[in-house]
C-alpha positions as CSV (number, residue, x, y, z in Angstrom):
1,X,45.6,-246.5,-6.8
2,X,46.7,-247.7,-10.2
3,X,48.8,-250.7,-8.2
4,X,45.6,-251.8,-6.9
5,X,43.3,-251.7,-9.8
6,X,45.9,-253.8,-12.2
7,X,44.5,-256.4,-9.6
8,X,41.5,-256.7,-11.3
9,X,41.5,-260.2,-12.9
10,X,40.4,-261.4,-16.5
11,X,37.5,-263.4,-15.4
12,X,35.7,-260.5,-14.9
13,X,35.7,-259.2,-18.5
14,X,35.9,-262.6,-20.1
15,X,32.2,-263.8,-18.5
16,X,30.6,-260.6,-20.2
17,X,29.4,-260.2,-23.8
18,X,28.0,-257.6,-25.3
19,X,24.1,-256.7,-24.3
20,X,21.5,-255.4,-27.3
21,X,22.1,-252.3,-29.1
22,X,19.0,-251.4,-28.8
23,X,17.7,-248.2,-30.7
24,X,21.1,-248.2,-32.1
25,X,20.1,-250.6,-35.1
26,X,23.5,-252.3,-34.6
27,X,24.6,-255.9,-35.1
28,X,26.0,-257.6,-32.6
29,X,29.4,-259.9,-32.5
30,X,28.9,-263.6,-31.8
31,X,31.8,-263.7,-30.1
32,X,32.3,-263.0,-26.1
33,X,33.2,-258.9,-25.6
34,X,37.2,-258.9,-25.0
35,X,38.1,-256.0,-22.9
36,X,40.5,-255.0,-20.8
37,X,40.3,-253.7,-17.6
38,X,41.1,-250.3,-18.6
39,X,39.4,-250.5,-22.0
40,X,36.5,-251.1,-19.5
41,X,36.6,-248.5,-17.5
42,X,37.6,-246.1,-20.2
43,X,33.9,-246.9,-21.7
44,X,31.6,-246.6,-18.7
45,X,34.0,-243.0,-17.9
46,X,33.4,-241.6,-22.0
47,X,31.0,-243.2,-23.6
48,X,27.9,-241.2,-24.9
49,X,24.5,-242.1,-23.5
50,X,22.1,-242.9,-26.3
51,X,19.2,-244.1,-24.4
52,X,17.7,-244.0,-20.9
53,X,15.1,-246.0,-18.9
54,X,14.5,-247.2,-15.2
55,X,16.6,-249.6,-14.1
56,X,13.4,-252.3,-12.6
57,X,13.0,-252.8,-8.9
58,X,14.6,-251.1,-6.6
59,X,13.8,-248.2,-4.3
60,X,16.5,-245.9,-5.5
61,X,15.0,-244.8,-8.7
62,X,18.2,-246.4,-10.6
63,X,18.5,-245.8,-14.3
64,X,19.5,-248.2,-17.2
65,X,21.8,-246.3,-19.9
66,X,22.9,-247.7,-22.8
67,X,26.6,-246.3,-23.8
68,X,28.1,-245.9,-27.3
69,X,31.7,-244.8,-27.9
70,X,30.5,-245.1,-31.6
71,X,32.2,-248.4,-32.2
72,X,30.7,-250.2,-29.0
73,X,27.4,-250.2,-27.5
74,X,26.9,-251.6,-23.6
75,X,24.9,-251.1,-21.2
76,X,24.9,-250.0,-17.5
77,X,23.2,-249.6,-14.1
78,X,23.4,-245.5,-12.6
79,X,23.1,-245.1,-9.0
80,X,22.9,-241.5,-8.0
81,X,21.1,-242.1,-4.1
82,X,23.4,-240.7,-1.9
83,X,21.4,-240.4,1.5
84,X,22.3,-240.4,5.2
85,X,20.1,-240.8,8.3
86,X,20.3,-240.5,12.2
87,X,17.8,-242.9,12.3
88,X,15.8,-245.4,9.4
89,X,13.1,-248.0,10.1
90,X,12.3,-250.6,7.8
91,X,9.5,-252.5,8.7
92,X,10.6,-253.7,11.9
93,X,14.0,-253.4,11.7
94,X,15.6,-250.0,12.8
95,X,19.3,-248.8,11.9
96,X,21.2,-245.5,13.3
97,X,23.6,-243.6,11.4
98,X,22.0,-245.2,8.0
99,X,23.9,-244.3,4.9
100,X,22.3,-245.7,1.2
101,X,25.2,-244.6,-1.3
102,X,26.3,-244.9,-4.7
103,X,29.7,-244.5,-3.4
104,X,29.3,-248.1,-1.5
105,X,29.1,-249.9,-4.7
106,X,32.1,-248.3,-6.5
107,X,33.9,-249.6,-3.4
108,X,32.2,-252.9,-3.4
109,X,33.7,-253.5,-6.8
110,X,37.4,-251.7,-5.9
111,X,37.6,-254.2,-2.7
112,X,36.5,-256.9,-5.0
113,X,39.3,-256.4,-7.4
114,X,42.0,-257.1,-4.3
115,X,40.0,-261.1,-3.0
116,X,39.2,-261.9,-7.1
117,X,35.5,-262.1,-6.8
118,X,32.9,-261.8,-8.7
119,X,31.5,-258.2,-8.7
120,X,31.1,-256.0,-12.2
121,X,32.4,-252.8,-12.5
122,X,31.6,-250.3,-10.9
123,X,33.1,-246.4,-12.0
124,X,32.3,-242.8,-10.6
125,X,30.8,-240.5,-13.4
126,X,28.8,-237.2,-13.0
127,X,25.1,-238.1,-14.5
128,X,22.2,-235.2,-14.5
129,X,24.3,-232.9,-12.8
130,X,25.1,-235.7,-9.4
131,X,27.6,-237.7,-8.3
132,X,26.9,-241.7,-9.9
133,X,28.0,-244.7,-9.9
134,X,28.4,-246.5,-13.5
135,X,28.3,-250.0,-13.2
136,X,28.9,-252.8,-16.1
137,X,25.3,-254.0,-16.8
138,X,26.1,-258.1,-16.6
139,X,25.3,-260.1,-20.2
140,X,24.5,-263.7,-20.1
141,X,21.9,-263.7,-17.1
142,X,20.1,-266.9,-16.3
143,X,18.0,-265.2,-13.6
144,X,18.5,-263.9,-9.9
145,X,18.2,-266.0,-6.8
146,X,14.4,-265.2,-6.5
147,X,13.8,-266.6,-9.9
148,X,15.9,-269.1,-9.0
149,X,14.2,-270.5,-6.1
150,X,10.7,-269.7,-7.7
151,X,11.8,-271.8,-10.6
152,X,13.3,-274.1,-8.5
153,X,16.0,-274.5,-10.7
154,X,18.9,-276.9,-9.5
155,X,22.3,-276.1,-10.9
156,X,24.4,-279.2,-12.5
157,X,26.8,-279.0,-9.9
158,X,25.0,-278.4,-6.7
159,X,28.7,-278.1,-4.5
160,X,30.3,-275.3,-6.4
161,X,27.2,-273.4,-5.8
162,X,27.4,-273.9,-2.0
163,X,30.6,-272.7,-2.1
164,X,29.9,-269.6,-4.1
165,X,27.5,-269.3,-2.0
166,X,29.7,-269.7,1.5
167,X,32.4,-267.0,-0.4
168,X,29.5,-264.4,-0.6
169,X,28.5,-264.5,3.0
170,X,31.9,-263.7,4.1
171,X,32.0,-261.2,1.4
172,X,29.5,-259.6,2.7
173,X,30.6,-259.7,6.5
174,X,33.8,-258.0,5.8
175,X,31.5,-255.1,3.9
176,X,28.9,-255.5,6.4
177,X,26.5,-255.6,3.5
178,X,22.7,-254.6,4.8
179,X,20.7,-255.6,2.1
180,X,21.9,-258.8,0.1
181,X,18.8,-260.1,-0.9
182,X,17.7,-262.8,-3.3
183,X,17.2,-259.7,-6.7
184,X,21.0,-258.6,-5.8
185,X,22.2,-261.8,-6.4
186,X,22.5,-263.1,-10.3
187,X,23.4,-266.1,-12.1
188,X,24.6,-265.9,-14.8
189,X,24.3,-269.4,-17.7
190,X,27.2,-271.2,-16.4
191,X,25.8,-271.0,-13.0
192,X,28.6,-268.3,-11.7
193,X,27.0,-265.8,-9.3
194,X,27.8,-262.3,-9.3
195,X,26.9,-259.9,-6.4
196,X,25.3,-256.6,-7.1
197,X,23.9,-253.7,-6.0
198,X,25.9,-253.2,-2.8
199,X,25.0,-249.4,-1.5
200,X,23.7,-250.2,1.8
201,X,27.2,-251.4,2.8
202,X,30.0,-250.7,4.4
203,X,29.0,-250.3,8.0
204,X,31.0,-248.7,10.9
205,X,30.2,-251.5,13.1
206,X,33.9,-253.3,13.7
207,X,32.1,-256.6,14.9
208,X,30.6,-259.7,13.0
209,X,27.0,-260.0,12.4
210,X,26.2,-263.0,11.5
211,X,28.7,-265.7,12.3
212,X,26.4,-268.6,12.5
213,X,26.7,-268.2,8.5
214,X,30.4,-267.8,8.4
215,X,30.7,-272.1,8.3
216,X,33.3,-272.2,5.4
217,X,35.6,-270.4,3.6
218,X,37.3,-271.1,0.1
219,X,41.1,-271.3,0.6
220,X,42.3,-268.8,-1.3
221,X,40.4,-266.1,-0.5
222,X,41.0,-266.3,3.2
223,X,44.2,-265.8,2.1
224,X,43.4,-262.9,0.4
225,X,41.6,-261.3,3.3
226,X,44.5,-261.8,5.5
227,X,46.6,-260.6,3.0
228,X,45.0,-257.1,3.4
229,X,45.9,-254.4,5.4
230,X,45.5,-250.6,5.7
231,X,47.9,-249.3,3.1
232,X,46.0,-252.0,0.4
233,X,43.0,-250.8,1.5
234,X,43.3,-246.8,1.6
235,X,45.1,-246.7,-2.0
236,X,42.6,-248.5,-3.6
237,X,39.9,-246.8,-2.0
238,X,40.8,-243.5,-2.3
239,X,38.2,-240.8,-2.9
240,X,35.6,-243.3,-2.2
241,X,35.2,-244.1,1.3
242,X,36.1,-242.4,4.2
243,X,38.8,-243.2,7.0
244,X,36.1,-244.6,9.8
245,X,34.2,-246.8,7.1
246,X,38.2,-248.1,6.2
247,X,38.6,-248.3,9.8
248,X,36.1,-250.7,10.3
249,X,36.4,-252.8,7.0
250,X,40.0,-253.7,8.6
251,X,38.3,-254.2,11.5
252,X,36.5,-256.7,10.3
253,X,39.0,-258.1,8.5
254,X,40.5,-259.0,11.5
255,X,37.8,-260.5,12.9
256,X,36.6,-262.9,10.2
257,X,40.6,-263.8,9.8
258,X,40.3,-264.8,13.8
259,X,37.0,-266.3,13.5
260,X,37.9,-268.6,10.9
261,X,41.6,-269.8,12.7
262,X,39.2,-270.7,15.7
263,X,37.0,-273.3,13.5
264,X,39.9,-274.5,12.1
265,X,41.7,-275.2,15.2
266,X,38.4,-276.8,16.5
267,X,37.2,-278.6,13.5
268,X,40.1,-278.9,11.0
269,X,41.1,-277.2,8.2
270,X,38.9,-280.2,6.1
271,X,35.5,-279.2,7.8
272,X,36.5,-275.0,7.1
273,X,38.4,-275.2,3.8
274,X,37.9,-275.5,0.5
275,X,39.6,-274.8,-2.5
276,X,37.9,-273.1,-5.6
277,X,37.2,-275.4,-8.4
């Protein structure tokens, strides 16, 4: 597992800084938090909790922590929900074998890590007395998509947000992600979006939901998707999901990878490809 997580790219740390210390009566740097992957994860793992308080919407009672190793105070998000169900209606939408788990967004960010995108960390730590998930609370927020499209806020370069945009819904194919919505995805000031919040994911269904979405794809990260395969895959997601939801993550791996050589061999790779600014 080690292997895999030295995959983890400095973009992700360099796009953080370091949130208010609040009730900690600290000053803060000026300059952007530099931490290493490791350093990182260290932190969310050890770090004392000095305050609590709900984490805002949400129907999994999430909590907001700020963390102090004494010499460093950050936030983060705790997910405890950990529930499965034969059966679970929402509205008028029904799903069987319905699973809502912390455990889904520890592997969101571990399967993020292998394509370089954009997902914070996400560590396992006992909180209360249950099973959590720790995850990097994001600094430099502009707003989410719903602010965004209440706001109707335009971003300076309107392309590179289509294609974030484009690399998210295959994203969230290959996880099978249930519940993307517009407060799960954030932008931060420079207009990068980062996706959250990802514990209705990781479906056993092997097919693709939503293909009418899947229109382009950037490069590089196709290439990282075919690049992965089962022994990638189990190491770096050891302990955190189980063989059948691995199963079908390669699955669909396979099928976005096949889905995406058929539009190119129809339309070009021109019309399909694009390469990350």
């Amino acid at each position: 597992m080690q292997g895999a997580r030295r995959l983890v790219v400095s973009i992700y740390v360099l796009l953080l800084t370091l949130s208010a210390a609040v009730g900690a009566g600290q000053s803060l740097p000026s300059t952007p938090l530099a931490l290493t992957p490791a350093e990182m994860e260290t932190f969310l793992l050890k770090a004392r909790i000095v305050r609590t308080r709900d984490a805002g919407s949400g129907v999994t009672n999430s909590k907001r922590v700020t963390l102090s190793d004494g010499s460093l105070t950050h936030d983060a998000h705790v997910q405890v929900v950990d529930v499965e169900k034969a059966s679970f209606q929402a509205g008028k939408a029904s799903e069987f074998n319905f699973k809502d788990s912390y455990r889904f967004n520890i592997a969101g960010y571990r399967l993020a890590t292998l394509l370089d995108l954009r997902v914070p960390m996400s560590v396992r730590r006992t909180y209360e007395g249950h099973q959590a998930a720790f995850t990097w609370w994001l600094d430099d927020v502009a707003m989410d998509e719903a602010g965004r499209v209440k706001s109707q806020s335009r971003a300076p370069d309107p392309e590179r947000t289509s294609k974030q945009l484009y690399v998210m819904r295959v994203f969230d194919e290959l996880i099978q992600n249930r519940d993307r919505n517009a407060g799960n995805m954030i932008w931060t000031k420079d207009w990068t979006l980062w996706l959250i919040d990802h514990t209705r994911a990781f479906r056993l269904d092997k097919e693709l939901r939503k293909t009418d979405d899947l229109v382009r794809v950037e490069r590089g990260f196709l290439a990282r998707i075919r690049r992965l395969d089962k022994e990638s895959v189990r190491e770096v997601m050891d302990g955190v999901l189980t063989n059948p939801e691995i199963d079908a993550v390669l699955a669909r791996r396979n099928a976005l990878v096949q889905h995406f050589d058929e539009r190119i061999n129809k339309a070009g790779e021109v019309a399909v490809l694009f390469d990350r600014d």
